[in-house]
C-alpha positions, 0 to 999 in steps of 0.5 A, spaced: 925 320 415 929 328 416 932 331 412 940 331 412 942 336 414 980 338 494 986 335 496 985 328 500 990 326 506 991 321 510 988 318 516 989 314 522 987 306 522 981 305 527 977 298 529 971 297 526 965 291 527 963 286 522 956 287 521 956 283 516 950 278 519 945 284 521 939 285 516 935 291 517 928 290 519 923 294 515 917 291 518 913 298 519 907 301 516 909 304 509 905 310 511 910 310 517 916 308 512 915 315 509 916 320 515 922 317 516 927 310 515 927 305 521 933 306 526 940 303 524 941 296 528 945 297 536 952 294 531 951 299 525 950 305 530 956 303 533 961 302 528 958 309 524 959 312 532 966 310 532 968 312 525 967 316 519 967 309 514 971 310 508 965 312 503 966 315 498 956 293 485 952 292 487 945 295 484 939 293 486 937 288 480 931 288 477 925 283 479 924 277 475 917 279 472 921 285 469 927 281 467 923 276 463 920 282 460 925 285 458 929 279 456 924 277 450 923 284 449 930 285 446 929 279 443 924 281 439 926 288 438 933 284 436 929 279 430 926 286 428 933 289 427 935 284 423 929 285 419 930 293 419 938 291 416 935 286 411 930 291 408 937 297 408 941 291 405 936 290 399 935 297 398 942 299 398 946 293 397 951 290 402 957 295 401 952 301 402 950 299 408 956 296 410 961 303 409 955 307 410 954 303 417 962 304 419 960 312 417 954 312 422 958 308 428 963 316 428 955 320 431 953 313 435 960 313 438 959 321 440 952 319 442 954 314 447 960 318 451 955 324 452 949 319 455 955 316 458 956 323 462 950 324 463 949 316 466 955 317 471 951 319 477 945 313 477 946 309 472 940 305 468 940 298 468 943 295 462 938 292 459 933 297 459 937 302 455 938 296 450 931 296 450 931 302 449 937 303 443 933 297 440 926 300 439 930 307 437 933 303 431 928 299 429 921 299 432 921 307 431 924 307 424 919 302 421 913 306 423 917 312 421 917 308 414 910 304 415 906 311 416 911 315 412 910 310 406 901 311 408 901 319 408 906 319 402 900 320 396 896 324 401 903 329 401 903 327 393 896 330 393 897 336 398 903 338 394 900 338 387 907 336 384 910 342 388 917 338 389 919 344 394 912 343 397 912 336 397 919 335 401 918 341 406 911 337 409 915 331 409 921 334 414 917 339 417 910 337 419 910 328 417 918 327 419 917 331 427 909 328 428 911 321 426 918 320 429 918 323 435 911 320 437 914 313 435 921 314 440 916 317 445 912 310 445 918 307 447 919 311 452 912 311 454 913 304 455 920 303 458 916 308 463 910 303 465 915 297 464 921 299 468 918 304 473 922 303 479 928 304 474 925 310 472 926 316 477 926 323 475 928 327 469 935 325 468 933 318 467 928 321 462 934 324 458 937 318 458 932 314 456 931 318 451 937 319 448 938 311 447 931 311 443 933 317 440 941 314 438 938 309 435 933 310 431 939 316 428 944 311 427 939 307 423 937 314 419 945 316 419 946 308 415 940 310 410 943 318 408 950 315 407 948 309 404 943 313 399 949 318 398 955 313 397 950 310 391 949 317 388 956 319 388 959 311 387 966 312 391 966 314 399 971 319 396 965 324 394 965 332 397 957 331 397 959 324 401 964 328 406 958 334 406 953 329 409 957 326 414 960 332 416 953 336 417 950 329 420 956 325 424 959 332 427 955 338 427 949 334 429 949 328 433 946 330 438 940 332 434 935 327 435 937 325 443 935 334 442 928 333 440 926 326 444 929 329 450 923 334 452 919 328 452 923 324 456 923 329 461 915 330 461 916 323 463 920 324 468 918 329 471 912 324 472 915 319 475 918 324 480 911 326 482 908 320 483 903 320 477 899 314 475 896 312 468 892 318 466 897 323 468 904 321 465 901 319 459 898 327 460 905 328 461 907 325 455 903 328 451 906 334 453 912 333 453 911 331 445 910 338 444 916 341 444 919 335 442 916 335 435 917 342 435 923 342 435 924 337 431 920 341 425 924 348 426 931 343 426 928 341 419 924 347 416 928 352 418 933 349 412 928 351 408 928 358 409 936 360 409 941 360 405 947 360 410 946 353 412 953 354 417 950 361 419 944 358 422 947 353 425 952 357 429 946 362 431 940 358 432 942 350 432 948 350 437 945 356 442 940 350 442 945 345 443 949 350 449 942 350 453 941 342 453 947 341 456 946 347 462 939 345 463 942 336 463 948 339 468 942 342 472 938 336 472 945 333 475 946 338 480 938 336 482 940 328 483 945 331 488 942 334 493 936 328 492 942 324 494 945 328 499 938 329 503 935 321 502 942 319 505 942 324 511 934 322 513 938 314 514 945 319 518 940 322 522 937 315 524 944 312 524 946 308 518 952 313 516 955 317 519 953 325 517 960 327 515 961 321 511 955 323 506 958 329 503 963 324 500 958 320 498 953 325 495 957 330 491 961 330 486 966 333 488 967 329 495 966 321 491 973 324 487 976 325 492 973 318 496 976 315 489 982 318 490 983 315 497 981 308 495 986 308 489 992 309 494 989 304 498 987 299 493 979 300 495 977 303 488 972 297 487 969 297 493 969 304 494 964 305 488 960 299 490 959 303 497 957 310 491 953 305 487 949 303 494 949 309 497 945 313 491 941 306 489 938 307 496 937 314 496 933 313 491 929 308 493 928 311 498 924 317 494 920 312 491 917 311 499 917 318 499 914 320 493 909 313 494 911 310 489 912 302 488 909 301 495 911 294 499 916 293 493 919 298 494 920 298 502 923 291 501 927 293 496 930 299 501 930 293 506 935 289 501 939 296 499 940 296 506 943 290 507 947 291 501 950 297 504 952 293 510 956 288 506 959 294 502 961 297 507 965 291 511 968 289 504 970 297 504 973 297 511 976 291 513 981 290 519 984 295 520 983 300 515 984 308 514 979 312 514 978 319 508 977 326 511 970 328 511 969 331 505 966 338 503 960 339 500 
């Protein structure tokens, strides 16, 4: 374990057909699915020649061998939390864990609003990012105890009674190679697992920061715990410190250093990679990740103003990670925008309309409108369709998941006819095209 340390106006009603009984057919070779989408359907074309539809929940579910898996996933990883809790719990007792847990939830809280943020493009399936928490919150942390518990009279050894020593090998070279290599499994493995959920860098991220979210909320628990039966009152200066340096200067320390790593594999999900090459990237991705991890801890070691190294190394860092995720965001866009011009260009939608669709700007102003006209659920199925079909869509072009992948864009795209009935109606107005 580490140490603590644009307007919208209004427009006139139009007409629309019912294409609510059109199914796409997506009958073409895959090689040929990969140059272009097939052609919209005589009524699609008509209805979206007619008018710009209103763009601007349905998300592809998973199939049921995914579903299955994941389903017994969490529950073993469930049972294997209770266990990690047991273990906390006669460690420290029941009212340690107990207030230093309500401690921890201050730093998950934060944690969960930033994924949230960085999520609210494509969102991931739920299920997958429980499985993701979970393996952070228990599977990472028992290795890091199991390994931990195995290294540590090789460290005893290596250190020769040293204290200084002893403590410095364990935050600075065990804690980062043990800890980012257990949270990297489990995005390993929610990479082979959930692939088709598993697109590009920002789900990487996202992944990551859930693996890493939790196993920093199980850690917070243990520090606090430890630190609440030290000082023998919750009102202690050094309990108020250790909350203070973990649970609001640095929440985000864990989702930091595991983020390379979700990213790496991000990036081989976005080029197509097969084994070999993602558990290339993987590797890869651990570098900066344990490094990180090891200057976080070490450096503690080296300076005295703790708050003066924060304020120029640590947060510059935290600064960098959210231009680099808004980036990464700004990448997703344009992949939508360009995935869902490919089908306006053969007639699914109408090209004015993709902007609203693809950017965040014109989805705030879609969202807007379909609030004064009481279509703000529909509006964000329509948004949820659109951006799942653009990227399953590059699963085709990048040639990944095959015939599934074809049928999934055959479902998404009768999903997208449904979504867009449901959203138009008889007799309803139209939002401006939006600016991209």
């Amino acid at each position: 374990m580490t140490n603590p340390a644009a307007d919208s106006t209004e427009a006139t009603p139009t007409a629309q057909a019912n294409p609510t009984s059109t199914t796409p057919d997506l009958t073409a070779s895959s090689g040929a699915s990969r140059m272009a989408p097939s052609v919209a359907p005589s009524e699609v074309s008509a209805q979206v020649s007619g008018a710009t539809q209103p763009g601007l929940t349905a998300v592809i579910k998973p199939g049921n061998t995914a579903l299955v898996l994941g389903i017994v996933g969490v529950i073993i990883l469930s049972i294997l939390a209770l266990g990690v809790a047991g273990y906390l719990v006669l460690s420290l007792g029941g009212d340690a864990v107990a207030l230093g847990g309500l401690m921890a939830f201050i730093p998950l809280a934060i944690v969960f609003l930033g994924v949230r943020w960085i999520d609210r493009w494509e969102p991931e399936p739920r299920l997958a990012v429980l499985f993701a928490f979970l393996w952070g919150s228990a599977v990472a942390v028992i290795i890091a105890l199991v390994v931990g518990s195995g290294v540590d009279p090789v460290i005893t050894l290596v250190s020769q009674g040293d204290d200084v020593i002893y403590e410095f090998i364990g935050a600075a070279i065990q804690a980062p190679l043990v800890e980012e290599s257990a949270k990297g499994l489990g995005l390993l493995l929610i990479f082979f697992v959930a692939r088709k959920y598993f697109d590009g860098p920002v789900d990487g991220v996202v992944y990551a920061a859930w693996v890493a979210g939790g196993f920093a909320f199980t850690e917070n628990i243990l520090y606090f715990g430890s630190q609440l039966l030290d000082a023998g009152t919750a009102f202690s200066p050094d309990v108020a410190y250790i909350f203070f340096v973990r649970g609001v200067m640095s929440p985000f320390a864990h989702v930091m250093f595991t983020m390379f790593t979700g990213l790496a594999l991000g990036f081989a999900a976005r080029r197509g990679l097969g084994v070999v090459g993602a558990i290339g990237f993987f590797l890869i991705g651990l570098i900066p990740a344990m490094l990180l991890h090891a200057l976080w801890n070490g450096a503690l070691f080296f300076v005295n103003d703790f708050f003066g190294y924060y304020a120029i190394v640590q947060f510059p860092l935290f600064v960098l990670a959210i231009l680099l995720v808004r980036f990464l965001r700004r990448q997703e866009s344009k992949l939508t925008f360009d995935r869902l011009s490919e089908y306006a260009s053969v007639g699914w939608f109408a090209q004015d309309e993709i902007a609203a669709l693809a950017t965040p700007r014109g989805r705030r102003q879609a969202l807007e409108w379909a609030g004064r006209h009481g279509r703000r659920p529909a509006m964000k199925r329509y948004i949820r369709d659109a951006t799942q079909l653009a990227f399953t869509r590059q699963r085709i072009v990048t040639g990944r998941g095959g015939l599934g992948a074809t049928l999934d864009e055959a479902a998404m795209l009768s999903a997208i006819i449904e979504s867009r009935s449901l959203l138009v109606g008889a007799g309803a107005s139209t939002p401006p095209a939006a600016g991209r």
